[in-house]
C-alpha positions in Angstrom: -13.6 -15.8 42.6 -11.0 -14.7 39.8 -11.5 -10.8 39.6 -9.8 -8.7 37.1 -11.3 -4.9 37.6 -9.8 -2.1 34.8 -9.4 1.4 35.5 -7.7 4.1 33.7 -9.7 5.3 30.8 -11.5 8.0 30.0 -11.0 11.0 27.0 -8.2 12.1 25.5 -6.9 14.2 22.8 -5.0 12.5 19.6 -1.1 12.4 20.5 -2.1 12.1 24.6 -1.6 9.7 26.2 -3.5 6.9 29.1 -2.1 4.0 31.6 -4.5 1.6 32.3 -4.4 -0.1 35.1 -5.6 -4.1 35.7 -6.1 -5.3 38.8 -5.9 -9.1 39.3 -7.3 -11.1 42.5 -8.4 -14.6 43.3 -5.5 -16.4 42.0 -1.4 -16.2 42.1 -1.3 -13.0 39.4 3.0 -13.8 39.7 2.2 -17.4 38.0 0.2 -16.2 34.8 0.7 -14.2 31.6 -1.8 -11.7 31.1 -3.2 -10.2 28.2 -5.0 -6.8 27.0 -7.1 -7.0 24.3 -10.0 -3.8 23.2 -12.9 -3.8 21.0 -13.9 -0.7 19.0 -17.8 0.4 17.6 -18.5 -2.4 15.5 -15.9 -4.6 15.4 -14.6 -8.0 17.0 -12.5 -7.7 19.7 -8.9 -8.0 19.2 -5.8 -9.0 20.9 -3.4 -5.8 22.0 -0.6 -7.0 24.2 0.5 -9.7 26.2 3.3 -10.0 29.2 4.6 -13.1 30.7 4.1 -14.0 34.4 7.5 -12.4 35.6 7.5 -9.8 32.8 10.3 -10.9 31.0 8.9 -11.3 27.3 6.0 -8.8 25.8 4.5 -8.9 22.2 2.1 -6.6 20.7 -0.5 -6.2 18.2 1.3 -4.4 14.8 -0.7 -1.2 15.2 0.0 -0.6 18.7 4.0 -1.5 18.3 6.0 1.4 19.1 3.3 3.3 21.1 1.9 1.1 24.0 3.9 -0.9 26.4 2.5 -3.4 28.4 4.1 -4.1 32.4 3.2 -5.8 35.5 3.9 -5.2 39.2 3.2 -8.7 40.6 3.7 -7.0 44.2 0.8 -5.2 43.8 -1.4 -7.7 41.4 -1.6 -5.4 38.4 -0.9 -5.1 35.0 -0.6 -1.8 33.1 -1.0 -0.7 29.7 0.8 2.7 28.6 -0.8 4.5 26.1 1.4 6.7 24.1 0.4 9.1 21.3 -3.2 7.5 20.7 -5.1 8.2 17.6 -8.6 8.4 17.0 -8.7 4.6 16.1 -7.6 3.3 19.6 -10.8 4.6 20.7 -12.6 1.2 22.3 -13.4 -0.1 25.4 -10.1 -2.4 26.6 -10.1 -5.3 28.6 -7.5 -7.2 30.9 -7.5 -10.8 30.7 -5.7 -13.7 31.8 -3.9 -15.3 29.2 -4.9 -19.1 30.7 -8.5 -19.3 31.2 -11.9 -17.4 29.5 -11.6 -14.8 32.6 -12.0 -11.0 31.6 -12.3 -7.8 33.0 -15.2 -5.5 32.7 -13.5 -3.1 30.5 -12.4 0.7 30.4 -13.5 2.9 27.9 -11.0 4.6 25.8 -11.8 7.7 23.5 -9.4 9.2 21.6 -11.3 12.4 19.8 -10.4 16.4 19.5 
């Protein structure tokens, strides 16, 4: 019954920006961390960010530092991910997941290309 359903992505130009949205029902969202993570064309898939379950701590992958930040809004059972000034290697698909447990989203595809 745990759903986590992305939304948010789509194309955009190098130096743009995206907010991906996660939405999170079938369990009490307030009482987990949740995680992003994407994976590119060819590769693994790899951790991005991560938030705690009342938002008060967030770490992020070294290459995103600086240029995403990751929030919740446990009223509303979503977590976020703001994209700021993406380059053509955040281009993947990126999924929400919860940080206890193997349960994902279904992904969003990002493209950063001019």
């Amino acid at each position: 019954q745990v759903q986590l359903v992305e939304s948010g992505g789509g194309l955009v130009q190098p130096g743009g920006s995206l907010r991906l949205s996660c939405a999170a029902s079938g369990f009490t969202f307030s009482s987990y961390a949740m995680n992003w993570y994407r994976q590119a064309p060819g590769k693994e898939r790899e951790f991005v960010a991560t938030i705690t379950s009342s938002g008060g701590i967030t770490n992020y992958a070294h290459s995103v530092k600086g240029r995403f930040t990751i929030s919740r809004d446990n009223a509303k059972n979503t977590v976020y991910l703001q994209m700021n000034s993406l380059k053509p290697e955040d281009t993947a698909i990126y999924y929400c997941k919860r940080q206890s447990g193997a349960y994902w989203g279904q992904g969003t595809q990002v493209t950063v290309s001019s």
